[in-house]
Structure formats: C-alpha cells, structure tokens
N, C-alpha and C positions, 0 to 999 in steps of 0.2 A: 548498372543499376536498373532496377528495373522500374518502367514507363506508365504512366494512368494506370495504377493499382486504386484500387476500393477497399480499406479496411474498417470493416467491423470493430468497434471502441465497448465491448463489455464493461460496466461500470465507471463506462466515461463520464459520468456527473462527479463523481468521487475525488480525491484528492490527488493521485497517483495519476488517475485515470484521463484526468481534465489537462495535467500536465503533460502526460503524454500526447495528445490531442493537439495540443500547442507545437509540442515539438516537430512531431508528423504537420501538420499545416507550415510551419516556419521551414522545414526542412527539404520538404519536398513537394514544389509546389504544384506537381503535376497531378498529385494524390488528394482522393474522395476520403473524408472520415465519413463514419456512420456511427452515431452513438445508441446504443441500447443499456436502460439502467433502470431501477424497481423505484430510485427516489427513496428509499430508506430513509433513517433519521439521516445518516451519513452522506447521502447523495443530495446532492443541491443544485438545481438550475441555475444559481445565480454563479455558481463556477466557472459557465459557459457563455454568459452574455458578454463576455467579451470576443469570443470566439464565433458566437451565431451574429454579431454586428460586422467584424473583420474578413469574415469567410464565407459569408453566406452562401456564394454558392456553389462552395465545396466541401458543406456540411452538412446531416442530417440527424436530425434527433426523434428517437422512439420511446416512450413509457415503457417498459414491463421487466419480466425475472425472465432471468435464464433459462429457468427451471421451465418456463412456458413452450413445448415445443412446435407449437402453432407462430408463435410472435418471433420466435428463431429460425427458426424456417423458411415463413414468411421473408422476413427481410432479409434475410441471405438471397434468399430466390430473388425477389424485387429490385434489390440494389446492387442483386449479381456483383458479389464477395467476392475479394479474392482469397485477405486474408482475414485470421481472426485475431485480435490480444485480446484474453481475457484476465481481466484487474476485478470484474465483480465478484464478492466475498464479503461474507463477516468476518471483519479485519482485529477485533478486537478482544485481549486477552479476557482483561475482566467481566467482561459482557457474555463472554464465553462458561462462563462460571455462572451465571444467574439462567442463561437461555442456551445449553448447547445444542437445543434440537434444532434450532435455527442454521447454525452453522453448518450441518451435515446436510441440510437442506439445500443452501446452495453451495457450499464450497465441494461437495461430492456430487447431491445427484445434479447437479446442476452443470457440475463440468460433465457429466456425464453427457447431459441433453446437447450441451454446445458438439463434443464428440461426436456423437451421432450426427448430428447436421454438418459437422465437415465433409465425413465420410459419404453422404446421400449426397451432396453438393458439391462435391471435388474442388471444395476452396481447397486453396496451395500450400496455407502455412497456416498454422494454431501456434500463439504461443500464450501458456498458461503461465502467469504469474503467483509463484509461491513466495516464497518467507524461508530465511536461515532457520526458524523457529521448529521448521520439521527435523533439524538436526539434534534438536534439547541441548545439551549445554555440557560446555567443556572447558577444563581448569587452566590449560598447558595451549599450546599448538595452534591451529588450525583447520575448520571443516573444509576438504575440498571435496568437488560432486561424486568423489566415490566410498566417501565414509558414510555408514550407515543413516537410514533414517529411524531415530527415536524419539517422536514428540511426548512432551509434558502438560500439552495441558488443549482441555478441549479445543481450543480454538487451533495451535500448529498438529492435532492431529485429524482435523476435519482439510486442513493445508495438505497434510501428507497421504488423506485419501483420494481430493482430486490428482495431485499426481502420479499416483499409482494408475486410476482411471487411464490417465494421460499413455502411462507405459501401456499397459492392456493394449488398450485403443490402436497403439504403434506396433508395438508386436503382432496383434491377431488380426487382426484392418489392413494392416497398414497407413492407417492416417497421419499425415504430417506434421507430427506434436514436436515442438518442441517448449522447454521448463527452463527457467530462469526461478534463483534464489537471490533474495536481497537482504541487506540487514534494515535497521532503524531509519525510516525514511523523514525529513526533516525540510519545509519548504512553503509558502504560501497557498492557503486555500487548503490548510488541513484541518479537520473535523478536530474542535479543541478537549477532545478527551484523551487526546496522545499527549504524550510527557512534554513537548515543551509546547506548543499552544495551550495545551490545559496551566501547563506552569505563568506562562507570558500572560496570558487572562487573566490569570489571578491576581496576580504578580502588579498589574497596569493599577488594577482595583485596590491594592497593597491588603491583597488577604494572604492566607496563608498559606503555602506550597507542601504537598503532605511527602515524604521519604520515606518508601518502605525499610525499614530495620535501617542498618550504618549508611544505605547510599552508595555500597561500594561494586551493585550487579553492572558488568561489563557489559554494552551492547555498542556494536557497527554502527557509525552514522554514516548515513549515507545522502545527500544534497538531491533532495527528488529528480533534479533536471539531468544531473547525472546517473538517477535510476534509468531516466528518460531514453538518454542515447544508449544506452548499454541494453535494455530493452529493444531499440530500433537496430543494432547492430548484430544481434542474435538472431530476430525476424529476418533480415537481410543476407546472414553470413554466418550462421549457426548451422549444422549440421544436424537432420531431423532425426527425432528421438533420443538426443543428446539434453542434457540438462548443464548449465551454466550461472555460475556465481558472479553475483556482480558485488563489488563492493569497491571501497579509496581507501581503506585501510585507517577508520577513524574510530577506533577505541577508545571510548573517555569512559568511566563511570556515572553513574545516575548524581553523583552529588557531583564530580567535577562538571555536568552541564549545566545543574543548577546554579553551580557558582557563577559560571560563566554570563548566565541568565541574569542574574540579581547584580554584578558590573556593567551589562550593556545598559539596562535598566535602570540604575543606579539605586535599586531598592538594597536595604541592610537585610544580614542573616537573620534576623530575628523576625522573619518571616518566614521560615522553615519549619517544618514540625516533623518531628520524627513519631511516623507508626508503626503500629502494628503488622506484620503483614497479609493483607488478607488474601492472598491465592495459596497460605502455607508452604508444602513442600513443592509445590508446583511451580515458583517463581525460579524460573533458570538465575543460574548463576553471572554467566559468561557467555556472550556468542560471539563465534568469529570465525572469520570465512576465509579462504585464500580464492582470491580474481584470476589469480594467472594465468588458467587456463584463456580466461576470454582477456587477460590484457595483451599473453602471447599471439593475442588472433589481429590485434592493435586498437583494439579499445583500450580508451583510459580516461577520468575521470577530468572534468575543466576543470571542477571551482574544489577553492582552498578549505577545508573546512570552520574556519574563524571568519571568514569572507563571506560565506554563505550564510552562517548562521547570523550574523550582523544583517546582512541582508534580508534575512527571515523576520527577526525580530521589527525590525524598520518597518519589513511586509501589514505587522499585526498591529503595531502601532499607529502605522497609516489606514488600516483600515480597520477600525473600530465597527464601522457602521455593516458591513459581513456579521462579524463572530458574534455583537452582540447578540443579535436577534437570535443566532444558535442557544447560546448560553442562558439566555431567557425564555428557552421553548418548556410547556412543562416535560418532555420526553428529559432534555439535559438534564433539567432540576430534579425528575425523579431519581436518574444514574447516580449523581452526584452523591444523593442523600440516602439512597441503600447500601451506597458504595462505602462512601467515605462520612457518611454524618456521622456515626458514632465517635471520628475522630477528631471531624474540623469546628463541628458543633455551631455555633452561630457565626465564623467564618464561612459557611457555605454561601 
C-alpha cells in the first residue's frame, strides 16, 4: 500500500465526494486530502464540518472550478499531489434539460484542465468519475466496460465527453487516467433533488411524490460508501487507462423504491402522483451494469441494500436541520417549480 500519499478531492463538497473523503481519512490514515469544489447549489460546506473538526490536520479545503487552470495548478503545485479523484460535475439529469451549456463546461472542458495538470505535474494516478448513464439504456443483459458508449441525454453525454478526454489524454500523453462507472448512488448528505431524498423530503412533509409515467425505469442502487471503496480500490489496484464498473447488483424499479420509501416512513400510497414525463424520449429505460471485472480484482460491496437504505432514510430523518435549509433556498424552489409545478401544483 502505498505510504503518505496527498490526494486531490475534486468536488469534495458534494455528496459522492464528501463521502469519499471520509472514507480515504477513516481508511488510510497516513493520507493528506485536499478538497477543491466551485460550491455550486449542490456543493455544501456543511458536508465537511465534520470532517474539517476530526481531521484537521489532514485536510484542506479550496473555493473554485476546475475549469480554473490557475486554481488547479496552483494547488497541485502547493500541496504537491499525488493523486487526483475527480467527482466535480453537473450530476443532474433534469437540470441538464433547462441548462446544458453548463454541463459541457465542467464535465468536458473541465476534465480536460484537471488532464493537463496531471500531465505538467507528474501526479501518479487520476481517476475520473463517470456514471452508467454514458451507457443509455438497455432492455435484456448487462453493460460491461466494453459495450459501447451511447448517452441519451445532455447530462450522461457531457459524462461521456470527459471520458473520452480521459482516453485521449492516456493514449497521446500518456497520463495516468484511469475511469470508473457507477449506477444510482443512495446515502446521507445527498443534494434532495435525487429520487429518494427528494422523495423522503417530501414524503416527512407528507406532500406528494411525483412518478414519471408506470414507475417501472430500472436503475442500479448502489450504497454511496460502497461507491466509496470501489472508487478507492481502482485508485490503488486498477490498471491505468482501464475503465471499471462498480456496482452490488441492486435493480429495483422507481416505483419499487418508492414503495419501499412510503413502509419505512410509514406514509400511505396516496401520496403518489403519477406524471407526465418531462425528459420525453430521453428518459432511459433500464441501466445495468456487470462489476465483475473489478469484483474478480476482489472488490465487493459491505452493505445490504435494505440495510442501507433504512439507514439512509434514518440519515434524513435525523437530520432535518441539513436538507431543510437546501429545500428552502430560493435556487431549490425555483427547480422544483419549472420542473415539476405544473404537476404537483400547491403540493410544491
């Protein structure tokens, strides 16, 4: 294993990102994080105050975008890098449909800037965090890392540009990328416009939970902390320029989680509302992934998926005093109500 490494936490304010931060500090204790993040609506310092109290002086935190290559450089140089994970991205489908110049902004040129500063900096290991989403969607089987990439919708195809960057970068460079795919990630300290904080939110308030068309689009859940180590196992034991899938094999449908939701809860179905769908043909069907590449490498997943998500839930309901002030910002209140007002109406 290797000894006092220093990595670089792109988008370590974020939900994915703050987790893994925990997990590297808990894991390995001889390792320096460095967090750099823009602070978006979705990035939050209060992610980290547990983290900048516990670790202080094995952590550091910087303002800005990736996109910046003064502020990336900078601290690479400074805090002499070893390695990079980069989790910074617009993460989010629908939001991707109102704004997608944003998203090409940093999820391409933006991997691109962190690339180049590998490469001037001879840090050791990059590893860029995509989404099954650059896969688009499929009826039967399983994507594993060498079925095509086909994204559907601005947001997993601005996904499938920084990876591409990623390839380049390995091929012609040779800088040390290597790419991880995850499915639907589920866990405390996530931004509640994802299906189940957004659900659980609402759900506390007993409003109403919107369902695109039957509820029956298939997506991978996967327990953030075991996005975590499956992430950390790649960084450490992944073969560069290699891309690997992580996932536990948790296929529910969108109505089987809500169900799940509304039992732990103990709210009734008639808090459900069936819409419209507003991404159109762009709303994947089904995604699913096969791990076994990186579970044959001996990675594999701790938590149960019914264990976890109970634990989530518990997460949201003990902490009220986090999400609400999100859900109260007027940035939420606006999403919500371009998004979804025409459906949920005085429910919002």
């Amino acid at each position: 294993m290797s000894k006092g490494k220093t990595i670089l936490v792109t988008g370590g304010a974020g939900f994915i990102g703050s987790n893994y931060c925990r997990y590297v500090l808990e894991n390995h204790p001889d390792y320096r994080v460095v967090v750099l993040d823009a602070l978006t609506y979705a990035g939050n310092l209060s992610t980290l105050v547990d983290i900048q109290q516990k670790y202080a002086g094995r952590f550091q935190f910087y303002p800005g975008k990736i996109q910046d290559e003064t502020v990336v450089c900078g601290i690479i140089r400074a805090e002499k890098v070893n390695y990079v994970v980069n989790f910074a991205a617009e993460s989010h489908n629908d939001r991707s449909i109102l704004d997608p110049g944003s998203f090409i902004q940093t999820d391409v040129y933006g991997v691109f800037t962190l690339l180049d500063a590998v490469k001037r900096f001879d840090v050791e290991r990059l590893v860029h965090i995509s989404t099954d989403e650059v896969y688009g969607t499929i009826d039967s089987g399983s994507f594993t890392e060498q079925s095509p990439i086909e994204p559907n919708t601005p947001y997993s195809s601005s996904k499938a540009g920084g990876e591409l960057q990623a390839r380049a970068h390995r091929i012609t460079y040779g800088t040390p990328t290597l790419v991880t795919r995850c499915g639907n990630n589920f866990g405390p300290f996530q931004y509640p416009e994802k299906l189940i904080p957004f659900f659980v939110s609402r759900l506390i308030d007993d409003k109403k939970v919107p369902i695109y068309g039957s509820g029956q689009q298939v997506r991978d859940w996967v327990f953030v902390m075991d996005h975590c180590s499956g992430i950390d196992f790649v960084l450490h034991n992944g073969a560069l320029g290699e891309a690997y899938n992580i996932g536990s094999d948790g296929e529910l449908t969108n109505m089987e989680i809500t169900h799940r939701l509304l039992k732990l809860l103990d709210k009734p179905e008639s808090l459900i509302k069936h819409i419209g769908d507003p991404r159109g043909g762009a709303h994947d069907k089904r995604y699913s992934i096969d791990a076994s590449r990186l579970k044959g490498l001996g990675w594999k997943p701790a938590y149960e998926f019914e264990e976890a998500l109970e634990r989530t839930v518990k997460w949201y309901v003990d902490n009220q005093g986090w999400w609400r002030d999100i859900v109260a910002s007027p940035d939420y209140q606006a999403f919500v109500a371009r998004f979804y007002g025409k459906y949920l109406g005085e429910d919002l």
